[in-house]
mmCIF file of the N, C-alpha and C atoms, coordinates in Angstrom:
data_MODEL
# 
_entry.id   MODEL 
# 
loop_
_atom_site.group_PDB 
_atom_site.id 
_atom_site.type_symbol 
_atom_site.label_atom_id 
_atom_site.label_alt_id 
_atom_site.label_comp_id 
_atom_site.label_asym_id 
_atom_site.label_entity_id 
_atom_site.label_seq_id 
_atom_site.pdbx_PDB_ins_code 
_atom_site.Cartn_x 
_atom_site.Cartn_y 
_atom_site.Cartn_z 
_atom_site.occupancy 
_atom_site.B_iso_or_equiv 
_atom_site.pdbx_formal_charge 
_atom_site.auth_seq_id 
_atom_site.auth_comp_id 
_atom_site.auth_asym_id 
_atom_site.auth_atom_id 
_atom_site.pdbx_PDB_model_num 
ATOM 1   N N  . UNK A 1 1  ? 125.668 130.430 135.956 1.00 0.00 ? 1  UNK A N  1 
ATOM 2   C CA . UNK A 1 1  ? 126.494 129.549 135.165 1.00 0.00 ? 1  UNK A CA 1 
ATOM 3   C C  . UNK A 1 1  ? 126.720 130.199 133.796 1.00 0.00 ? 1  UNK A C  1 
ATOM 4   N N  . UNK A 1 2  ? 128.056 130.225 133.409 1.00 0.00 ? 2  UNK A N  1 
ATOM 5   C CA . UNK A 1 2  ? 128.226 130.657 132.062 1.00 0.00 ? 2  UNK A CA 1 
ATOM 6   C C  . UNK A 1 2  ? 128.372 129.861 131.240 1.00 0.00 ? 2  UNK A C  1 
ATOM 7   N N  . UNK A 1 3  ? 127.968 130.327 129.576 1.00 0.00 ? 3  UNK A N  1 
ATOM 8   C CA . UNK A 1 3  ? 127.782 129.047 128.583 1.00 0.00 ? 3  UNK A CA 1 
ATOM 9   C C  . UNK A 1 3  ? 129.061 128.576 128.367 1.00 0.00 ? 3  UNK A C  1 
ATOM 10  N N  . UNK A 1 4  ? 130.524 128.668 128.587 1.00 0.00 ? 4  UNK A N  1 
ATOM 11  C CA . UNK A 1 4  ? 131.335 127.325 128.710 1.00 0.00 ? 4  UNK A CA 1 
ATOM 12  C C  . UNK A 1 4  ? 130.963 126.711 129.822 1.00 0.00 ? 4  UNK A C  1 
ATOM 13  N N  . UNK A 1 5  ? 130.919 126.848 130.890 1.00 0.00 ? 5  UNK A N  1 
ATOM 14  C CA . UNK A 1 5  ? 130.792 126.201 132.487 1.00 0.00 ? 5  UNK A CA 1 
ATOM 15  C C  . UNK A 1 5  ? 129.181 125.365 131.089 1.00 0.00 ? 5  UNK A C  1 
ATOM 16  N N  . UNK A 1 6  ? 127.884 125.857 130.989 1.00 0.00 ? 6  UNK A N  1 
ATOM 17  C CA . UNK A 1 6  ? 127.019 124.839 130.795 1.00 0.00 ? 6  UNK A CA 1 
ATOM 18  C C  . UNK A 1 6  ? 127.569 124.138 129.196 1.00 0.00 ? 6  UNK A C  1 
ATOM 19  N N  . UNK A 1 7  ? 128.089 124.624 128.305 1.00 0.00 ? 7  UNK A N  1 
ATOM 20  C CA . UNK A 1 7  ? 128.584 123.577 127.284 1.00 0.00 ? 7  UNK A CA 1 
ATOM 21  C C  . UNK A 1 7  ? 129.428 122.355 127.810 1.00 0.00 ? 7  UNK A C  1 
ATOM 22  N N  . UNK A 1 8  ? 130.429 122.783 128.748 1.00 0.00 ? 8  UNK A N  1 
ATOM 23  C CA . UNK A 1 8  ? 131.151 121.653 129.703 1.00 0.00 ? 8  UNK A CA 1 
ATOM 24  C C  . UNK A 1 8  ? 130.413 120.562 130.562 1.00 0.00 ? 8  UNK A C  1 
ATOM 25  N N  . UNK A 1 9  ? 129.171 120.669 131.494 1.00 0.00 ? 9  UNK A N  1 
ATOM 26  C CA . UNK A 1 9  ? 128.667 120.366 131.248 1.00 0.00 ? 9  UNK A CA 1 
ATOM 27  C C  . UNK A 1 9  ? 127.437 119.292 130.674 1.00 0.00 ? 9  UNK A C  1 
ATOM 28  N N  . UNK A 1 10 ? 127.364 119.884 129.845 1.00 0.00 ? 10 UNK A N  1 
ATOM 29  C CA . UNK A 1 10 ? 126.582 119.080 128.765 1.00 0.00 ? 10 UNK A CA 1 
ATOM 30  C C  . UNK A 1 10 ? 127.135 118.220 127.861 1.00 0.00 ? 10 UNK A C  1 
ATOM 31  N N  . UNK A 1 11 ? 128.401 118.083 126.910 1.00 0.00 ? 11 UNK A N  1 
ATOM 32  C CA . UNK A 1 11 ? 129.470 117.359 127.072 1.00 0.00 ? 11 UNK A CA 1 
ATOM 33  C C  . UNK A 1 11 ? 129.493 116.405 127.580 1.00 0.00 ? 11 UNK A C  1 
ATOM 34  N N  . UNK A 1 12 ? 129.828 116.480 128.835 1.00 0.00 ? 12 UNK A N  1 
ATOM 35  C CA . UNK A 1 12 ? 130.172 115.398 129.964 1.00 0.00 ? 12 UNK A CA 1 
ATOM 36  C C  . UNK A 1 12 ? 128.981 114.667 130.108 1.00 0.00 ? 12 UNK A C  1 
ATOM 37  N N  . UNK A 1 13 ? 127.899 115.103 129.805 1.00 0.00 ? 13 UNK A N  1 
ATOM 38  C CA . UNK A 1 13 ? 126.521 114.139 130.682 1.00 0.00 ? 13 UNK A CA 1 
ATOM 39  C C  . UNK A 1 13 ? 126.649 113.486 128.860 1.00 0.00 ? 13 UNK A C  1 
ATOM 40  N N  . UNK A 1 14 ? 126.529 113.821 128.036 1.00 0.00 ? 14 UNK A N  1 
ATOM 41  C CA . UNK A 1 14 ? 126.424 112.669 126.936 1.00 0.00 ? 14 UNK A CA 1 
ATOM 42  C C  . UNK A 1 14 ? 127.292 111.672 126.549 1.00 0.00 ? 14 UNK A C  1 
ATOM 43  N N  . UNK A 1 15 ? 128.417 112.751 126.905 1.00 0.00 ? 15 UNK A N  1 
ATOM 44  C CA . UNK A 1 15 ? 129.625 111.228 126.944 1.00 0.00 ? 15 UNK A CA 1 
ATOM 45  C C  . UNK A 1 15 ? 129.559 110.388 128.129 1.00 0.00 ? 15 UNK A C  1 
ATOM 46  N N  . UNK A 1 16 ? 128.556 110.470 128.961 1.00 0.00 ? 16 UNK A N  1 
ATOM 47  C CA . UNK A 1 16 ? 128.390 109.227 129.949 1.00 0.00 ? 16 UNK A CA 1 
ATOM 48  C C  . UNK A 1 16 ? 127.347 108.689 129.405 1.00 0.00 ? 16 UNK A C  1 
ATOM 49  N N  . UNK A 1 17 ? 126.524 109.584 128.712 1.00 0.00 ? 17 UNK A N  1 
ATOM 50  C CA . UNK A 1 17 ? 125.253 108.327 128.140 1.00 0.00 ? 17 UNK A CA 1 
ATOM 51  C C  . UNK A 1 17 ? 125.640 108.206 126.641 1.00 0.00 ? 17 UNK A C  1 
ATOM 52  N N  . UNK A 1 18 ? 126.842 107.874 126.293 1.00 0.00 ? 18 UNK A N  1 
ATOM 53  C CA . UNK A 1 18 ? 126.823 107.666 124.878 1.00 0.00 ? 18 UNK A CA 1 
ATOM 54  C C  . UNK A 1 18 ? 126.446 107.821 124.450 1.00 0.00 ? 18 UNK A C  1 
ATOM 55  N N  . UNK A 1 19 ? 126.180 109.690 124.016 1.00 0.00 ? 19 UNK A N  1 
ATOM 56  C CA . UNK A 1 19 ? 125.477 110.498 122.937 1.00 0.00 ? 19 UNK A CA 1 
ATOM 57  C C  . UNK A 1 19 ? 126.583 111.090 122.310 1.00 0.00 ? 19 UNK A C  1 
ATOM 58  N N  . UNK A 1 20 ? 127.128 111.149 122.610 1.00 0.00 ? 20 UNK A N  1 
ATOM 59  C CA . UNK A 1 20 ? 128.578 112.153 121.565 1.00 0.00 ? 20 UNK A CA 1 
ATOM 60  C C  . UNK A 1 20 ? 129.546 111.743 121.032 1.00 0.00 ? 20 UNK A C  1 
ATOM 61  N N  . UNK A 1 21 ? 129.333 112.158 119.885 1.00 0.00 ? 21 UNK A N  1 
ATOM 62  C CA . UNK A 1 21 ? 130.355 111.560 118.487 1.00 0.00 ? 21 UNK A CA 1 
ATOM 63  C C  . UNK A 1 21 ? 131.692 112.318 118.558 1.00 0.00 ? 21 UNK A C  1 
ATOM 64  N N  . UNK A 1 22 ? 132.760 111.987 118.481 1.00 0.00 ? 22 UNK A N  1 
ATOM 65  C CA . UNK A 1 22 ? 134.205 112.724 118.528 1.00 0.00 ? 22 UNK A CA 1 
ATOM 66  C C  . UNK A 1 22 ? 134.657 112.202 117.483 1.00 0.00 ? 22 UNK A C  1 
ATOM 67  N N  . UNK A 1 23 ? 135.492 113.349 117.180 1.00 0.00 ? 23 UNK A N  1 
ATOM 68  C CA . UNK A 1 23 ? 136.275 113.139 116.183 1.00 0.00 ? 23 UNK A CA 1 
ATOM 69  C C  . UNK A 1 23 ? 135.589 113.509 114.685 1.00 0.00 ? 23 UNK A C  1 
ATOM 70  N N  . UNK A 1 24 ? 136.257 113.625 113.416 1.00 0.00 ? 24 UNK A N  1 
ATOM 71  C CA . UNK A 1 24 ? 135.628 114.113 112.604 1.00 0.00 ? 24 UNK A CA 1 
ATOM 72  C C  . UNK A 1 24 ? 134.418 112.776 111.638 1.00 0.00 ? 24 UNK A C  1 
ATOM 73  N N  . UNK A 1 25 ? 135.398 111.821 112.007 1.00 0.00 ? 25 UNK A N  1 
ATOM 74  C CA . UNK A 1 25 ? 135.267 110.675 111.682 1.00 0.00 ? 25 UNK A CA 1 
ATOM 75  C C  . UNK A 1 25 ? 133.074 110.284 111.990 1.00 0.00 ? 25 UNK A C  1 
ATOM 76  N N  . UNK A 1 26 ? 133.246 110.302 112.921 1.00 0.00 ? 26 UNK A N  1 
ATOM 77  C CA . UNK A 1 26 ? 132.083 109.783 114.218 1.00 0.00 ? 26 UNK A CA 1 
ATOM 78  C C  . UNK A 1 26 ? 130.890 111.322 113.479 1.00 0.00 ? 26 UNK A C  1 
ATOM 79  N N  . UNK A 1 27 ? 131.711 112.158 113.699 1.00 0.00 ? 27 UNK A N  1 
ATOM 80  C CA . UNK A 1 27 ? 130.813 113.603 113.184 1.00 0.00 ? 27 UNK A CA 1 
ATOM 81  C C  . UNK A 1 27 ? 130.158 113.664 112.653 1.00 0.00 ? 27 UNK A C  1 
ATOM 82  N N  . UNK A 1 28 ? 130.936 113.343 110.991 1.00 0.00 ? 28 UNK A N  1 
ATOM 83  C CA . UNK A 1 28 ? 130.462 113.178 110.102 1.00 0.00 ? 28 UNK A CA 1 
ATOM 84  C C  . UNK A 1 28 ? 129.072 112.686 109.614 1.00 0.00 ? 28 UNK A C  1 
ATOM 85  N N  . UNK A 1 29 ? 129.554 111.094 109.750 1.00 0.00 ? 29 UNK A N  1 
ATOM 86  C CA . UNK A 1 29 ? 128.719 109.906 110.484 1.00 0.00 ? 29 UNK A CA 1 
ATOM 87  C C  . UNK A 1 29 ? 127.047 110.611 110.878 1.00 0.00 ? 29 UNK A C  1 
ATOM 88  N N  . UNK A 1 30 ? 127.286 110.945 111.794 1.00 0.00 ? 30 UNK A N  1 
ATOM 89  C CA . UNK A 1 30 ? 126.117 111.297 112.637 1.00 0.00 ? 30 UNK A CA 1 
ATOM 90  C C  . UNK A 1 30 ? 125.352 112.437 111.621 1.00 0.00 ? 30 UNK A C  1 
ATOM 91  N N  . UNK A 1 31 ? 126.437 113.657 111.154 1.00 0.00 ? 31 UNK A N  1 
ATOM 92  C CA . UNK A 1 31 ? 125.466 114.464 110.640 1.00 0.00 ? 31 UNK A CA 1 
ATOM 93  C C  . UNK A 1 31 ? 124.731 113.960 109.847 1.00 0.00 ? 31 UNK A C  1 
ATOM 94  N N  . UNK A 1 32 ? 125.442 113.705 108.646 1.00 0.00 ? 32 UNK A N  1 
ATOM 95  C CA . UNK A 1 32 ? 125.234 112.882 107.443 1.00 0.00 ? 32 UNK A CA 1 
ATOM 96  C C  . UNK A 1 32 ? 123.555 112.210 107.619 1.00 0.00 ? 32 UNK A C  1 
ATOM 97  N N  . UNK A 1 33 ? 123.250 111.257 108.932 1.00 0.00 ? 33 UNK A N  1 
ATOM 98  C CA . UNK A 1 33 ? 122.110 111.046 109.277 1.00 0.00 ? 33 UNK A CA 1 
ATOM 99  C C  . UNK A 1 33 ? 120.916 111.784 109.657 1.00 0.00 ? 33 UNK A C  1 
ATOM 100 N N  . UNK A 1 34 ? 121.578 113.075 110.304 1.00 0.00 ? 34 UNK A N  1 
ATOM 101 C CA . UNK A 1 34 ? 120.310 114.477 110.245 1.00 0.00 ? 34 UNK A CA 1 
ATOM 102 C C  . UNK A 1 34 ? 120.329 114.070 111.798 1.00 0.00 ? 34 UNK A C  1 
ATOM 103 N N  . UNK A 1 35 ? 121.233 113.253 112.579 1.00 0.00 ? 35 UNK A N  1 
ATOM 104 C CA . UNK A 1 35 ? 120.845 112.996 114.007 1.00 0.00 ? 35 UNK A CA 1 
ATOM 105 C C  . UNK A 1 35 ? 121.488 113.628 115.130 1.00 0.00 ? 35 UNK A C  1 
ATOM 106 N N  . UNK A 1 36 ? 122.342 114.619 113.978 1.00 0.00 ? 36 UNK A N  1 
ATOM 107 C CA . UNK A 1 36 ? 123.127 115.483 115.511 1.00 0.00 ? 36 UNK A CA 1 
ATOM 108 C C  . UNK A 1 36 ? 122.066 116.608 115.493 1.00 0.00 ? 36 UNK A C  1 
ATOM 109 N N  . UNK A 1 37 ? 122.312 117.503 117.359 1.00 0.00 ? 37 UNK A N  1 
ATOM 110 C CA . UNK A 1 37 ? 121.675 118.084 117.656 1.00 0.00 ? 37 UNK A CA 1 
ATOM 111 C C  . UNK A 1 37 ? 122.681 119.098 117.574 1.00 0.00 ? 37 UNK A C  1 
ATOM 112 N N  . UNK A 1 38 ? 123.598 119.081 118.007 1.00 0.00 ? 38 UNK A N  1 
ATOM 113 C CA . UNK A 1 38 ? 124.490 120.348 118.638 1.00 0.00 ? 38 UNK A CA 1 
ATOM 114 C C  . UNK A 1 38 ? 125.838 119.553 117.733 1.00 0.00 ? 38 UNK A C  1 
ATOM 115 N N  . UNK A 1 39 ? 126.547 120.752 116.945 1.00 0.00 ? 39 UNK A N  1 
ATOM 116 C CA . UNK A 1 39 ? 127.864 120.527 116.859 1.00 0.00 ? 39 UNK A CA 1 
ATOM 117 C C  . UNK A 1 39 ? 128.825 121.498 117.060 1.00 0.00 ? 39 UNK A C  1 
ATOM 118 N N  . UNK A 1 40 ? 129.909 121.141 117.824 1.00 0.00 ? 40 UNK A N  1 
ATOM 119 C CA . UNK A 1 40 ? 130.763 122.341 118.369 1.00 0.00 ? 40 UNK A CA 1 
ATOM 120 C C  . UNK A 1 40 ? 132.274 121.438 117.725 1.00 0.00 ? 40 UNK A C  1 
ATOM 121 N N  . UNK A 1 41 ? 133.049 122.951 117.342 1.00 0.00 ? 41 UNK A N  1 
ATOM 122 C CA . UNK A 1 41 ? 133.953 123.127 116.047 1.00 0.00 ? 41 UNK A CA 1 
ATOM 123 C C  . UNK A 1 41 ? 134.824 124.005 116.914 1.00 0.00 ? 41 UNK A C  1 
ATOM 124 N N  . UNK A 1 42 ? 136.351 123.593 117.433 1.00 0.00 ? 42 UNK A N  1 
ATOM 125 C CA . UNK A 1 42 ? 137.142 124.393 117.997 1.00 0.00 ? 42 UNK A CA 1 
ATOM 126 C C  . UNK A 1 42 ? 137.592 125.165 117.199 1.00 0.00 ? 42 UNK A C  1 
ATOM 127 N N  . UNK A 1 43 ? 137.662 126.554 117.931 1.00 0.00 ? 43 UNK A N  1 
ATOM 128 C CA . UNK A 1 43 ? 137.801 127.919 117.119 1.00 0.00 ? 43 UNK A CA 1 
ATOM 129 C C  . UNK A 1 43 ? 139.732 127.754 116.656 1.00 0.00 ? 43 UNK A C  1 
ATOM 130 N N  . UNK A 1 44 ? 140.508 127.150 117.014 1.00 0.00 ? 44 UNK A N  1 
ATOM 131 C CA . UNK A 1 44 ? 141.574 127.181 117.117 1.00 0.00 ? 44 UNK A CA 1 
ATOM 132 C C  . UNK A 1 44 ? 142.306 125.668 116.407 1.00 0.00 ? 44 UNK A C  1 
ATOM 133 N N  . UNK A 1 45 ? 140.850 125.142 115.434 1.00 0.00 ? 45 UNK A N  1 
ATOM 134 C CA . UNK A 1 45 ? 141.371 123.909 114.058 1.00 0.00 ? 45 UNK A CA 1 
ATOM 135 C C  . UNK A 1 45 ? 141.736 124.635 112.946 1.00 0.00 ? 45 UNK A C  1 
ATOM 136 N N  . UNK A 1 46 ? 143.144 124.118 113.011 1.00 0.00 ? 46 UNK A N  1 
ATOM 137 C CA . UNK A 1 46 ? 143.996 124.732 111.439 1.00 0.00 ? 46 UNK A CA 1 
ATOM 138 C C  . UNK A 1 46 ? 143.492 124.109 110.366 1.00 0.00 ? 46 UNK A C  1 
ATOM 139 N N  . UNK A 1 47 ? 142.868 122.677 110.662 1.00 0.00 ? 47 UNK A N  1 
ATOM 140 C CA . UNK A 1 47 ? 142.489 121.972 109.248 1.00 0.00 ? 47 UNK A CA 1 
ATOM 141 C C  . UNK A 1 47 ? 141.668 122.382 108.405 1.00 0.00 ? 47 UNK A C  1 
ATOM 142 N N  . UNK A 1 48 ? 141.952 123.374 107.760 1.00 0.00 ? 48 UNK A N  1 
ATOM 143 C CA . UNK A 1 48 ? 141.147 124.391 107.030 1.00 0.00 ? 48 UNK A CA 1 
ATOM 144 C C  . UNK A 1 48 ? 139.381 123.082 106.193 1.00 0.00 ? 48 UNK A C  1 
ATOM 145 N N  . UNK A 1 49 ? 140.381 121.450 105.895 1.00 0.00 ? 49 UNK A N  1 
ATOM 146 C CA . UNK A 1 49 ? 139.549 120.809 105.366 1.00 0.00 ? 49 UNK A CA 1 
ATOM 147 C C  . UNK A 1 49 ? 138.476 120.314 106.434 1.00 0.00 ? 49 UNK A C  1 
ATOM 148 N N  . UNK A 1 50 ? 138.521 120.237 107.391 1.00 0.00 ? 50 UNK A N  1 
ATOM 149 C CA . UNK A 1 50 ? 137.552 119.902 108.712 1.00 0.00 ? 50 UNK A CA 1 
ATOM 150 C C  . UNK A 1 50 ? 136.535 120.698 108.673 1.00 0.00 ? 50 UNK A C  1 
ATOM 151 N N  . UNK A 1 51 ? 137.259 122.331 108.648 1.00 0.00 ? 51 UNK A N  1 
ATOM 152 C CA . UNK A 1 51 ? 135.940 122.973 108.571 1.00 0.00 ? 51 UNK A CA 1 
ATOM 153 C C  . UNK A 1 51 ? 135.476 123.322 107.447 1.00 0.00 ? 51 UNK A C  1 
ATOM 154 N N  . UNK A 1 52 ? 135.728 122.949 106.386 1.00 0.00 ? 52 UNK A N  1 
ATOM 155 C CA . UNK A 1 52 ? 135.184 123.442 105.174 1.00 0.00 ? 52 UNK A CA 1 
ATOM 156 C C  . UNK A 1 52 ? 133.897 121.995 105.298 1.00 0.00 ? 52 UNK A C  1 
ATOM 157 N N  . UNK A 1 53 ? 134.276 120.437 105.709 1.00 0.00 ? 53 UNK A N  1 
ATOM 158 C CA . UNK A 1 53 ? 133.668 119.613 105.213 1.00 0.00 ? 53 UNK A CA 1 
ATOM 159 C C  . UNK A 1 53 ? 132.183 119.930 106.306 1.00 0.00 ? 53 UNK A C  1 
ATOM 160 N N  . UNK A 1 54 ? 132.646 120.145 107.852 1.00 0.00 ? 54 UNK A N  1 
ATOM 161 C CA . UNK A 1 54 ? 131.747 120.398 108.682 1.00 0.00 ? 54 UNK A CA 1 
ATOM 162 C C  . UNK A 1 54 ? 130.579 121.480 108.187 1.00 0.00 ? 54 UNK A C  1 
ATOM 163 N N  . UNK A 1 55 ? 131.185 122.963 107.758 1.00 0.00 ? 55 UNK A N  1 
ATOM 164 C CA . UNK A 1 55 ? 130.263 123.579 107.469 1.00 0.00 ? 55 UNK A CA 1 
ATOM 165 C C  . UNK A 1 55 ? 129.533 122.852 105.846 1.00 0.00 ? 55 UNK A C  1 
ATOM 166 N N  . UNK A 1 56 ? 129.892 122.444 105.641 1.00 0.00 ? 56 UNK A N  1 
ATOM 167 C CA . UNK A 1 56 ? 129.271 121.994 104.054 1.00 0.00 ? 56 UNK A CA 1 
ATOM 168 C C  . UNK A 1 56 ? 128.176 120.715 104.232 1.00 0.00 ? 56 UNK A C  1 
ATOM 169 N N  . UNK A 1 57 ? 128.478 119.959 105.849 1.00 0.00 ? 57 UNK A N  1 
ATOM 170 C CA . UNK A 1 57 ? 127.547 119.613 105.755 1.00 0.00 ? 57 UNK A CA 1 
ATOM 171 C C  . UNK A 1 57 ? 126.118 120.078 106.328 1.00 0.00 ? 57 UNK A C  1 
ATOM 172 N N  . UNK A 1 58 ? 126.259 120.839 107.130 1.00 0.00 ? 58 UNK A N  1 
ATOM 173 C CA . UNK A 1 58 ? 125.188 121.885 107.610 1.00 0.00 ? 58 UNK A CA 1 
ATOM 174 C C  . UNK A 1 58 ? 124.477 123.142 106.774 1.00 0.00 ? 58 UNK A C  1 
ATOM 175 N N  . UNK A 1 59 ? 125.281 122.810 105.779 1.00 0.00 ? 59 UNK A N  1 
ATOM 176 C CA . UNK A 1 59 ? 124.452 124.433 104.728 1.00 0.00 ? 59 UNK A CA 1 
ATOM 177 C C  . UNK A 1 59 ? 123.667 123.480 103.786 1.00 0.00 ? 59 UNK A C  1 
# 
């Protein structure tokens, strides 16, 4: 199995147990609390402000 095939996945099994936050909104949210485990950031978001706020909250 390759790591998209297992990120895909893994994904899917939390969004059936209502573990995964979407959107930047929900993201946020969660980091902000110290309760996300994994956050994945599409390589191909123009919103230069998404990822500036995402990485800023992880550093």
């Amino acid at each position: 199995m390759d790591i998209m095939t297992a990120l895909k996945l893994v994904l899917r099994k939390s969004r059936a147990h209502n573990g995964l936050a979407r959107g930047l909104h929900e993201a946020a949210k969660v980091i902000e609390k110290h309760a996300a485990h994994l956050c994945v950031l599409a390589e191909d978001c123009d919103q230069d402000d998404y990822v500036k706020l995402v990485k800023s909250l992880y550093a």
